[in-house]
C-alpha positions as YAML, in Angstrom:
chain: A
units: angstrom
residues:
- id: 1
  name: UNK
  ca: [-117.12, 39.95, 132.70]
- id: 2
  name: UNK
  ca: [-118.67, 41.00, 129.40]
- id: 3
  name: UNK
  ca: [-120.54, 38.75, 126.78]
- id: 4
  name: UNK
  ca: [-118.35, 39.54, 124.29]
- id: 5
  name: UNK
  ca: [-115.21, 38.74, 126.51]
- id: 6
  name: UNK
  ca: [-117.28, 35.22, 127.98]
- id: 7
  name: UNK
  ca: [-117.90, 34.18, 123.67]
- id: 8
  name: UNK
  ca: [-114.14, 34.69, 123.45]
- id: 9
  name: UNK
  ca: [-113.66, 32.64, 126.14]
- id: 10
  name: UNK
  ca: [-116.35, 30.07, 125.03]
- id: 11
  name: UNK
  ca: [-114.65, 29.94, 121.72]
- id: 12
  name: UNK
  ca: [-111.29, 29.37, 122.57]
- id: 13
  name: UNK
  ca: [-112.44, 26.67, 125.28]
- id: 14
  name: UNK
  ca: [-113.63, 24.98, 122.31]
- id: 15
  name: UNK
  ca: [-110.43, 25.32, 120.00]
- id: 16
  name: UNK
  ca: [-108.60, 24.02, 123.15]
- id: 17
  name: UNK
  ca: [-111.15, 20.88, 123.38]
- id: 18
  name: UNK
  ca: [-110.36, 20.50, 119.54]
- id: 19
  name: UNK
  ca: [-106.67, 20.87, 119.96]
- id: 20
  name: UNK
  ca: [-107.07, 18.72, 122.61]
- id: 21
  name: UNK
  ca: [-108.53, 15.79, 120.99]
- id: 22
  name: UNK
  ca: [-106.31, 16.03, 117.88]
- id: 23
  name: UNK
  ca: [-103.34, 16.14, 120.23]
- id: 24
  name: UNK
  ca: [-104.43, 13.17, 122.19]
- id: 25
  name: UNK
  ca: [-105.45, 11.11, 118.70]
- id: 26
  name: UNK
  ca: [-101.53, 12.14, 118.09]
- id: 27
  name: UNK
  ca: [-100.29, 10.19, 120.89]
- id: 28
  name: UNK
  ca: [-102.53, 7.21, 119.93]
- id: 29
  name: UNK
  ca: [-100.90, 6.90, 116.36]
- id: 30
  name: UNK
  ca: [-97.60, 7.88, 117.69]
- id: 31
  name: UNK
  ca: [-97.89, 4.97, 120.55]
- id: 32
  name: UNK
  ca: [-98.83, 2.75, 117.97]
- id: 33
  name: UNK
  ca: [-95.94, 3.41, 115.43]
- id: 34
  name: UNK
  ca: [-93.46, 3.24, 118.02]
- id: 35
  name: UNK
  ca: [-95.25, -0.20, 119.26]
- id: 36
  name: UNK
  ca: [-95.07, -1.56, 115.71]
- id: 37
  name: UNK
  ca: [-91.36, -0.72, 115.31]
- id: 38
  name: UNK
  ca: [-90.00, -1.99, 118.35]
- id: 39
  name: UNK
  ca: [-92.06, -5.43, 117.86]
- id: 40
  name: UNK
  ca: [-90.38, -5.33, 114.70]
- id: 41
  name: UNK
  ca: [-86.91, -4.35, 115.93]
- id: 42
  name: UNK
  ca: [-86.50, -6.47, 118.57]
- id: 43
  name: UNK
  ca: [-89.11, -9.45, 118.70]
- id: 44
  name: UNK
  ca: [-87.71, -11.10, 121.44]
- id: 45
  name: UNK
  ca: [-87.61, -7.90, 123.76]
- id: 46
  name: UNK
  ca: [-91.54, -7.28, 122.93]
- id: 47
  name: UNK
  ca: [-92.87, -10.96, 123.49]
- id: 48
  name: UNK
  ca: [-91.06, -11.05, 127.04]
- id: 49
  name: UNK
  ca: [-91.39, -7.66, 128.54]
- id: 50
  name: UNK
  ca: [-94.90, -6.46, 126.81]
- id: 51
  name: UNK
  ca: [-97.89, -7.66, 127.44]
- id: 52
  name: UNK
  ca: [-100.00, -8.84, 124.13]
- id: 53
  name: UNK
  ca: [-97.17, -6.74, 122.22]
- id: 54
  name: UNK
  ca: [-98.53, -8.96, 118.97]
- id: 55
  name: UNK
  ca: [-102.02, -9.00, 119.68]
- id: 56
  name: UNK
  ca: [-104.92, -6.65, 118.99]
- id: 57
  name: UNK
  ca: [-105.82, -6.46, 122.50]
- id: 58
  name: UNK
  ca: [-105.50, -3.06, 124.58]
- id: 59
  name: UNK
  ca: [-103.35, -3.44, 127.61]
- id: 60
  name: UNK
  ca: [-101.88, -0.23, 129.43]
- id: 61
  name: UNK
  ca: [-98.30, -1.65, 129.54]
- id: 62
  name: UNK
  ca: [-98.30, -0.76, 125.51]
- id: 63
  name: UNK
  ca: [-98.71, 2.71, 126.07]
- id: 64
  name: UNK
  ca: [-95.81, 2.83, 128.93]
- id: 65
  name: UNK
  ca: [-93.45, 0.66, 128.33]
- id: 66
  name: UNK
  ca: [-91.15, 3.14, 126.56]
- id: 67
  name: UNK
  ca: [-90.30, 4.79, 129.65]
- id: 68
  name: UNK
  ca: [-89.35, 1.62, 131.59]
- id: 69
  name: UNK
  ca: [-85.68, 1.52, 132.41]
- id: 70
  name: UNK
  ca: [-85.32, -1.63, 130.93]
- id: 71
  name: UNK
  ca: [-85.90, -0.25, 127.49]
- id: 72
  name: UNK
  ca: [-83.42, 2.53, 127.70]
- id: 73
  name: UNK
  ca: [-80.64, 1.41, 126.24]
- id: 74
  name: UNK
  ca: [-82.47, -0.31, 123.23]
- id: 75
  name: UNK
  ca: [-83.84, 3.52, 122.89]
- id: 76
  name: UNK
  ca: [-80.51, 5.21, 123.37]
- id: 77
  name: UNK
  ca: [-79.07, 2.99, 120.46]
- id: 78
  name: UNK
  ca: [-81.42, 3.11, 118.17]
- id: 79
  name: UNK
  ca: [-81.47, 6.93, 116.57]
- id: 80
  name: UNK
  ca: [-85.07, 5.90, 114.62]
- id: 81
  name: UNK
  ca: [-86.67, 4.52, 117.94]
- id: 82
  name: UNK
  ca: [-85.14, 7.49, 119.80]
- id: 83
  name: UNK
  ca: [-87.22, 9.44, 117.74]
- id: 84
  name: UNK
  ca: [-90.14, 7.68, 118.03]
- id: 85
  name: UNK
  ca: [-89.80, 7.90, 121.48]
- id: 86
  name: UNK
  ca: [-89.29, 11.53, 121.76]
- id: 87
  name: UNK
  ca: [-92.24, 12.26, 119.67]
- id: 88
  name: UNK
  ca: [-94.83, 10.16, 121.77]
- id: 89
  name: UNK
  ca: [-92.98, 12.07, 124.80]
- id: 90
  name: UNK
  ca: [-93.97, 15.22, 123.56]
- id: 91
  name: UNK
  ca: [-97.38, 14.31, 122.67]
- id: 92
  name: UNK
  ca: [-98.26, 13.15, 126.03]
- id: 93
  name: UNK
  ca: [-96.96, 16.93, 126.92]
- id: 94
  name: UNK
  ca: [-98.86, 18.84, 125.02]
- id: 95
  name: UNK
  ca: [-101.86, 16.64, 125.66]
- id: 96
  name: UNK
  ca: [-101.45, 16.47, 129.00]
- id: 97
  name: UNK
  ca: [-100.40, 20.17, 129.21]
- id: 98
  name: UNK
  ca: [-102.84, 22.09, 126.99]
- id: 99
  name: UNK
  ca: [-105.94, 21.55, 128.72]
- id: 100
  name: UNK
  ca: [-104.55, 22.27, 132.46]
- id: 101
  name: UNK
  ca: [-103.39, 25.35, 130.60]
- id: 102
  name: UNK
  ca: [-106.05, 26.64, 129.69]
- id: 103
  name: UNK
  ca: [-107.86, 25.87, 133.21]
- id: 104
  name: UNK
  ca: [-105.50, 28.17, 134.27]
- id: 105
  name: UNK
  ca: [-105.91, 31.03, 132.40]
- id: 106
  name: UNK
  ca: [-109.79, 30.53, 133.27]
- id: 107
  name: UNK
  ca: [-109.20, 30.61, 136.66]
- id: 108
  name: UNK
  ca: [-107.06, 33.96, 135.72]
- id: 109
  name: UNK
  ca: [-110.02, 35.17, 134.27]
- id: 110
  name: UNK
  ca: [-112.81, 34.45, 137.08]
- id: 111
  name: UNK
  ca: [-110.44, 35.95, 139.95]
- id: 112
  name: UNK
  ca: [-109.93, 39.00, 137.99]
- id: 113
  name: UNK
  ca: [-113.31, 39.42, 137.71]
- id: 114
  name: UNK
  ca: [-114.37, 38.87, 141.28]
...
């Protein structure tokens, strides 16, 4: 491999870092926004079934409890927490995705090069 073709490949491994980070801040907010409406949605729901849904603290159920089957039908109902939904979905794709992507295409790179 080349230097100019391994500062390509430096450079775009640190646009995908960048995208990376800005994807995963995405999720954060979009976790939080869909936290905040269902607490304000449906109280009851949050108090029983989430843990510290109304206080400050960081518990994992927070960020999951979306996808719990108990939840779907107050998703499927709801068009604005549907949406909600669907976008925190698709940010845990792309920040999931993006990085295992590109570890891919660098393993492309360093077995065609061998």
């Amino acid at each position: 491999m080349d230097l100019s073709m391994m500062d390509t490949l430096g450079t775009i491994s640190w646009v995908v870092l960048i995208l990376t980070a800005c994807s995963a801040v995405w999720a954060m907010t979009a976790s939080s926004s869909l936290l905040i409406r269902f607490r304000e949605k449906h109280p009851r729901l949050a108090e029983d079934h989430v843990p510290y849904a109304f206080d400050s603290w960081a518990h994992p159920e927070k960020a999951v409890f979306c996808f719990r089957k108990l939840f779907r039908g107050v998703f499927i109902s709801d068009p604005e927490l549907r949406r909600l939904r669907r976008r925190y979905a698709a940010s845990i794709v792309v920040t999931i995705s993006l990085p295992l992507v590109w570890m891919v295409v660098l393993l492309f790179f360093m077995l065609s090069e061998s």
